[in-house]
N, C-alpha and C positions, 0 to 999 in steps of 0.2 A: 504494500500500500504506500502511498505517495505520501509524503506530508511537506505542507509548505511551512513556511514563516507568515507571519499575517499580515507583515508589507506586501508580500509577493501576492497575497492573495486582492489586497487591495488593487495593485498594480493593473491584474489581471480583469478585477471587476471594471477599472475604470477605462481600460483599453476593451472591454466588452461593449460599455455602455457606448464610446465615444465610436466604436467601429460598427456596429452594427445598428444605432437608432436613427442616424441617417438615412444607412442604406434603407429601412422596416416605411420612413415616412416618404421618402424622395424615389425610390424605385418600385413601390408597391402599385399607388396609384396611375403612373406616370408611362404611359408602353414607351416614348419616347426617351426616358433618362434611363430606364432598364435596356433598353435596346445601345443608349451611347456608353451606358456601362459595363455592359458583355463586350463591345466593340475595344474599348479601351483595354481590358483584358486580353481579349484577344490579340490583340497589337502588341502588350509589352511582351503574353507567351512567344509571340513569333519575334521580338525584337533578342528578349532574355535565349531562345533554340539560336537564332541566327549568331548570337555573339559564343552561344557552347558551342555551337559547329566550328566557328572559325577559329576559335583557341585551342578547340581538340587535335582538329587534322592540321591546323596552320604548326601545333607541337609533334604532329607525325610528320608532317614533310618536310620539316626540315631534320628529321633523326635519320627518316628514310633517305635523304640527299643534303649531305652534308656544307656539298662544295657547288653550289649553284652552275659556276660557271664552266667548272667542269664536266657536269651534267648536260649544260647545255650545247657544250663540245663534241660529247660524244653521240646524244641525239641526233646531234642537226650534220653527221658526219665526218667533220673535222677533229685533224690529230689533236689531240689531247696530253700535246706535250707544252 
């Protein structure tokens, strides 16, 4: 079982209250702020996946090809000396 401190549990109430009685009055009634706010979501998930992509594989290709213009030496045909 869990047990907090009864700061944390404060903390916790007050980041409840200030995060979700907006979204309960402003997104309930409204199709048009629940539709800009799925939208806004959606935008930072694809903003947040676009920036894992390019840290991941941008840390693989360069482990995979160390010496760029090396690479590009022997790709594009030329000696590589």
């Amino acid at each position: 079982m869990l047990y907090f401190h009864s700061q944390t549990l404060w903390y916790i109430l007050v980041y409840v209250i200030v995060t979700e009685l907006p979204a309960v009055y402003l997104l309930y009634d409204s199709s048009f702020w629940s539709a800009t706010f799925l939208l806004v979501l959606f935008a930072a998930s694809v903003w947040n996946g676009g920036g894992f992509y390019i840290e991941v594989f941008g840390r693989k290709y360069v482990v995979h090809f160390p010496n760029p213009r090396c690479t590009l030496r022997i790709y594009s045909g030329l000696n590589a000396n």
